[in-house]
N, C-alpha and C positions, 0 to 999 in steps of 0.2 A: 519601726516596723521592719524585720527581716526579708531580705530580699535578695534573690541570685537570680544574673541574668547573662545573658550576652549579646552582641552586639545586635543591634537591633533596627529591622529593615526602617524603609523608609515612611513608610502607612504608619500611622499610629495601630497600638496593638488594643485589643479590646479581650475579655477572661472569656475563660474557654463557659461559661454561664449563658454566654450569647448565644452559643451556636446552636443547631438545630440536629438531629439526627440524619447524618450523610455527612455533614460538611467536615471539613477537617483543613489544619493549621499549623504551623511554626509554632512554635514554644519559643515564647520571646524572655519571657521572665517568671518566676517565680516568687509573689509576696506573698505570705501569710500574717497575722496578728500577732503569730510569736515564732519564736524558733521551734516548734514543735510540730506545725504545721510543715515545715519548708523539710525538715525530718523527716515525715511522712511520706511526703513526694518524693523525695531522692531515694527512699529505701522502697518506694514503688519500682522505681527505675522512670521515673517521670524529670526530665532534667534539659533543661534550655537547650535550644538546637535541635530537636527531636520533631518530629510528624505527630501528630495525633490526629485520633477520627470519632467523631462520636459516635459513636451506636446506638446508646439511646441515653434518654434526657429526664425518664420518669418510669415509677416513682425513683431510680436512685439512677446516677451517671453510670452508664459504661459507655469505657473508650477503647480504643485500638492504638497500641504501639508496636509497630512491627506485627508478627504473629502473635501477640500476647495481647488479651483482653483484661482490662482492670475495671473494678466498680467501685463506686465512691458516693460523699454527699456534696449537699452541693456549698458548703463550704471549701471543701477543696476546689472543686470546680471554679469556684471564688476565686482562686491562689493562683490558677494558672491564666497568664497573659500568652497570647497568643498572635498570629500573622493571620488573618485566612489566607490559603489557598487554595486555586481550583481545582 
């Protein structure tokens, strides 16, 4: 399974799948099923070390990176391991 990450806090991480609309996290890792996913998300500009926020959870993901809002399903959502923070 294809995987990019970096170093990674202390808390164990949990996929950005979990969160709820508001919360928001570290980007701890990135795994997808294949390399085609993990493709995806870098050419989002979705990439370890980054902030993300959920904005909303249904029916499809959007997040917030910076000023830039992206939407997705929730297999990517799947892909991205996360930190919460407060």
């Amino acid at each position: 399974m294809p995987r990019l990450s970096s170093s990674s806090p202390a808390s164990p991480a949990l996929t950005l799948s979990r969160l709820r609309p508001g919360q928001k996290g570290l980007i701890t890792a990135l795994e997808g099923k294949d390399s085609r996913t993990l493709h995806k998300l870098m050419a989002m500009g979705i990439l370890p070390g980054m902030t993300i926020k959920v904005v909303q959870n249904s029916p499809s993901w959007v997040v917030q990176l910076g000023y830039t809002q992206l939407t997705f399903d929730n297999q990517i959502a799947g892909a991205i391991q996360i930190h919460v923070t407060p």
